[in-house]
C-alpha positions as CSV (number, residue, x, y, z in Angstrom):
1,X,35.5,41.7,-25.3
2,X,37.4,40.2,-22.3
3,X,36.2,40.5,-18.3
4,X,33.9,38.5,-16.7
5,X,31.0,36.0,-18.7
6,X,27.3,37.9,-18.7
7,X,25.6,34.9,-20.3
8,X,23.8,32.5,-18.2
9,X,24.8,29.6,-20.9
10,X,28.8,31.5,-19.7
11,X,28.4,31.4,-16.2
12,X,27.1,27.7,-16.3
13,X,29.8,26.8,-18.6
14,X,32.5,28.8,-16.1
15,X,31.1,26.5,-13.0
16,X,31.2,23.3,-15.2
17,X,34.9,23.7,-15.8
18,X,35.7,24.6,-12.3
19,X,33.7,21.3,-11.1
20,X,35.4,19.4,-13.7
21,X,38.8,20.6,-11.9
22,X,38.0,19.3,-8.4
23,X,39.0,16.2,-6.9
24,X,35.9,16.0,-4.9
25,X,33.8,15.7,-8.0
26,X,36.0,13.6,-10.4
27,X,34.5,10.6,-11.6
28,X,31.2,11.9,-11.6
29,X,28.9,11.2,-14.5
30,X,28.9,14.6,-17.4
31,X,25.1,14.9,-16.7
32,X,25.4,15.2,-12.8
33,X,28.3,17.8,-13.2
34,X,25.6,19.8,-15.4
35,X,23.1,19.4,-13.2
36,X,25.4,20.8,-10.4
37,X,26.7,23.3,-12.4
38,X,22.8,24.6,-13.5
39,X,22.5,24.6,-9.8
40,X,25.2,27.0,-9.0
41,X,26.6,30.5,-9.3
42,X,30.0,32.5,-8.4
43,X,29.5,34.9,-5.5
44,X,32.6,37.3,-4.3
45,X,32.7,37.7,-0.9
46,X,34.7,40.6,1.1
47,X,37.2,40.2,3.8
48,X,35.0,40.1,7.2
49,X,32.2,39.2,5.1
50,X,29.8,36.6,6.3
51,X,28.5,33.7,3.7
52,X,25.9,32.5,6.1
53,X,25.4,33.1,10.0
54,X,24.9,30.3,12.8
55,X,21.2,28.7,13.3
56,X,20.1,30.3,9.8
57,X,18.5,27.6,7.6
58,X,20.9,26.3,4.9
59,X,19.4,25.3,1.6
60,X,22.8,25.1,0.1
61,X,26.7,24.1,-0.2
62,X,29.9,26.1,-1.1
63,X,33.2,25.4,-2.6
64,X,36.0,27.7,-2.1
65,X,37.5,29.1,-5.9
66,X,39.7,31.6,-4.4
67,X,40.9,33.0,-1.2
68,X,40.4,31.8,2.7
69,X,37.0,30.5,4.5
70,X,36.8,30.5,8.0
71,X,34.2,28.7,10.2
72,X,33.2,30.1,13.2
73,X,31.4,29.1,16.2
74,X,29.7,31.5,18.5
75,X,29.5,30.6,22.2
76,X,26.5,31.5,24.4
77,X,28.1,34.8,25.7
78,X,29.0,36.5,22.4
79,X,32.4,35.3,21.7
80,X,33.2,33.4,18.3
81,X,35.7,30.6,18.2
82,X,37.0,29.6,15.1
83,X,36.9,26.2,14.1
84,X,38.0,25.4,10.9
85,X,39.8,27.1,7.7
86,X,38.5,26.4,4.0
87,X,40.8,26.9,1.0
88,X,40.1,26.4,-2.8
89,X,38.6,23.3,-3.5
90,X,37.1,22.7,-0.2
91,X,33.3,21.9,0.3
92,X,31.8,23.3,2.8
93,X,28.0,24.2,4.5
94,X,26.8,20.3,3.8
95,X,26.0,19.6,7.0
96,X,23.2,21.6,7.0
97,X,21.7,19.5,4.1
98,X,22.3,16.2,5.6
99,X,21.1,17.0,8.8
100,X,18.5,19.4,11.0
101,X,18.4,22.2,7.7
102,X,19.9,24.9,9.7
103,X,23.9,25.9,10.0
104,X,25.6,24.8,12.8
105,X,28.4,28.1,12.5
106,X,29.1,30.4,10.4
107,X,31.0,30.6,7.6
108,X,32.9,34.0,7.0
109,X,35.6,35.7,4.4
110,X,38.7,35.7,6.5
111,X,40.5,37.3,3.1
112,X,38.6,38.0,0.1
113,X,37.1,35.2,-1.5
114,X,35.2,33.9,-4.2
115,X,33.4,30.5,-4.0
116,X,30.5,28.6,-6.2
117,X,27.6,28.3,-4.5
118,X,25.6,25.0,-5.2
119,X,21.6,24.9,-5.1
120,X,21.1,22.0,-1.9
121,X,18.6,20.4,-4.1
122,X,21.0,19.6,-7.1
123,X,23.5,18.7,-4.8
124,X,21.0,16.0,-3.0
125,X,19.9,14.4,-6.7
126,X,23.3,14.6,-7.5
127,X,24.5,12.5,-4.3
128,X,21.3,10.0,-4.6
129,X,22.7,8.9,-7.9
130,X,26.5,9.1,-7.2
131,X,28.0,6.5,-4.7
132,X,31.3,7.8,-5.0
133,X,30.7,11.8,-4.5
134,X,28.4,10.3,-1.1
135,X,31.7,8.4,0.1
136,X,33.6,11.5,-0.2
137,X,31.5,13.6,1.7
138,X,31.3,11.0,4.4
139,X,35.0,10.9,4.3
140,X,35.2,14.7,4.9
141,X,32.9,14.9,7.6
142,X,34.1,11.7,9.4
143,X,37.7,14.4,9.0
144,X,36.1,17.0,10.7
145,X,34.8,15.1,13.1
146,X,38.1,14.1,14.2
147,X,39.3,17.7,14.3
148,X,36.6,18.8,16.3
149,X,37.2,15.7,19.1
150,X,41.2,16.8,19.1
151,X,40.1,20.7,19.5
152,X,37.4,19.7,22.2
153,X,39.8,18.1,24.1
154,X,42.7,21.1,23.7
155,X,39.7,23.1,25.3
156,X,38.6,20.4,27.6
157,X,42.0,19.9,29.3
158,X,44.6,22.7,28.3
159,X,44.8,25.8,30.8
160,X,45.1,29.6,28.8
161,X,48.9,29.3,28.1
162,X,48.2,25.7,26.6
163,X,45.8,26.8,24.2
164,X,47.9,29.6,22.7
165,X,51.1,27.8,22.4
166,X,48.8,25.1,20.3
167,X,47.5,27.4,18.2
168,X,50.9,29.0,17.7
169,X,52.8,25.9,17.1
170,X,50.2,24.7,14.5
171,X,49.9,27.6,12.7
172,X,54.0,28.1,12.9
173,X,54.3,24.7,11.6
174,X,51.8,25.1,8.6
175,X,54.0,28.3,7.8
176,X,57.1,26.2,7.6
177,X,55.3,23.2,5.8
178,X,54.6,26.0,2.8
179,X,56.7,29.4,1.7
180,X,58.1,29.5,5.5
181,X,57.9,33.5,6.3
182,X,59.6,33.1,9.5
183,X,56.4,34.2,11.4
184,X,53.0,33.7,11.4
185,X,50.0,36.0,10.3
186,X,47.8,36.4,13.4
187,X,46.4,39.1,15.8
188,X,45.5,38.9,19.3
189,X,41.9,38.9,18.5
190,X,42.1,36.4,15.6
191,X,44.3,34.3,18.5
192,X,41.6,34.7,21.2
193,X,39.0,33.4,18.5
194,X,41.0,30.3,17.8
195,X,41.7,29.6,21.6
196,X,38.2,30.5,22.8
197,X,39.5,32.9,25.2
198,X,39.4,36.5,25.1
199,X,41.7,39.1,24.2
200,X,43.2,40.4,27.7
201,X,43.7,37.1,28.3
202,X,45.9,36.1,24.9
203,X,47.4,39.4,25.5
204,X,48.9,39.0,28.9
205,X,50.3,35.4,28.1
206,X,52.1,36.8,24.7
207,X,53.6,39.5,26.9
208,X,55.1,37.3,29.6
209,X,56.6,35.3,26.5
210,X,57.8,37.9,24.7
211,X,59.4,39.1,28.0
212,X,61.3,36.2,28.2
213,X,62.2,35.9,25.1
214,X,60.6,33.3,23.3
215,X,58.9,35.7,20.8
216,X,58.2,38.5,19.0
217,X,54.8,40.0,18.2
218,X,54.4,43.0,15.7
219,X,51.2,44.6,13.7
220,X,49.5,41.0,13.2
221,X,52.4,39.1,13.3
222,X,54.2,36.7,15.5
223,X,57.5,35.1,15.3
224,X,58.0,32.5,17.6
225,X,62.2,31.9,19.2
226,X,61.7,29.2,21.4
227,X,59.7,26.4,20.0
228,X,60.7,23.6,23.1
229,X,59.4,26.1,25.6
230,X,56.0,26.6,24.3
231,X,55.8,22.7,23.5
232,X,56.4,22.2,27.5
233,X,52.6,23.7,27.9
234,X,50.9,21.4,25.7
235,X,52.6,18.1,26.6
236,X,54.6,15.6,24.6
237,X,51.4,14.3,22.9
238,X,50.6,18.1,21.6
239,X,48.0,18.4,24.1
């Protein structure tokens, strides 16, 4: 019979090949793969659906299979800013391992997703033993580091209309990079938690744009017209 493996000897086997299919993991010794993949198990995880929550303790990491990840980051009066996406084959929810044992954001289905979920012990043998896989972690959080100085800044020293044409001309640039659509998927509330500000706010600068012309907005959806005017806001140096 076909469908999904019922087997614990299947699911092992399942995570095995998908480890074996990462670039994050290759190299890595057959018995540390198996003692990852005995560590691990698929979980599906709906759209708006949260993986972990911010300050809960962490006793284990994730790799995306299928779908999107976002991270998000809730401030001290409620709102949540988004700091990061995760597609397949990205590791996430390590830092809480390496560091004070407790999440530093949360990690929620922004579509839905499936991901393996890898017991924090395994993982930690697995990294004692393997040089390489503990250079490549470093090198992704050293990355995310980076990101999170370049977005700190945007925040630090862009005004409101700075901060949404950023956000617009990234994610309209990604777009084009890929199967360009000619817009971009993204509401005014998914906008304000990528910008930090709140709604009203993204609201009224997308109307004065769209007044003038250098866009157009529809049910999650934004095409942008005039690409030079919005760069003007965040600076030659893209903010």
């Amino acid at each position: 019979m076909g469908g999904e493996p019922t087997t614990q000897s299947d699911l092992h086997g399942n995570a095995l090949k998908f480890l074996r299919g990462l670039p994050l993991f290759a190299g890595l010794a057959e018995d540390s793969l198996a003692t990852l993949a005995r560590g691990s198990r698929f979980r599906q995880v709906g759209r708006g659906d949260y993986l972990f929550f911010q300050h809960e303790s962490g006793d284990s990491v994730y790799v995306v299979r299928s779908g999107m990840v976002i991270v998000v980051l809730m401030s001290a009066d409620g709102r949540e800013l988004i700091i990061s996406e995760l597609h397949p084959g990205d590791l996430f929810g390590e830092v809480a391992l390496l560091s004070s044992g407790r999440r530093t954001a949360g990690a929620m289905a922004h579509e839905d997703s499936s991901v393996l979920e890898l017991s924090g012990r395994a993982f930690i043998a697995v990294l004692d033993r393997e040089p390489s896989l503990a250079r490549r972690i470093l090198e992704i959080i050293i990355g995310r580091l980076s990101d999170a100085h370049e977005r700190e800044g945007a925040l630090a020293f862009l005004d409101a209309p700075g901060r949404v044409a950023r956000v617009l001309l990234e994610m309209d640039e990604r777009d084009r990079r890929g199967l360009d659509k000619g817009y971009v998927n993204l509401s005014q509330e998914e906008l304000a938690q990528r910008t930090g500000l709140t709604r009203q706010t993204v609201a009224r600068e997308l109307g004065e744009w769209r007044r003038a012309g250098w866009l157009l907005t529809g049910r999650g959806r934004i095409m942008l017209l005039n690409r030079p005017a919005l760069h003007r806001y965040i600076g030659p140096d893209g903010g």
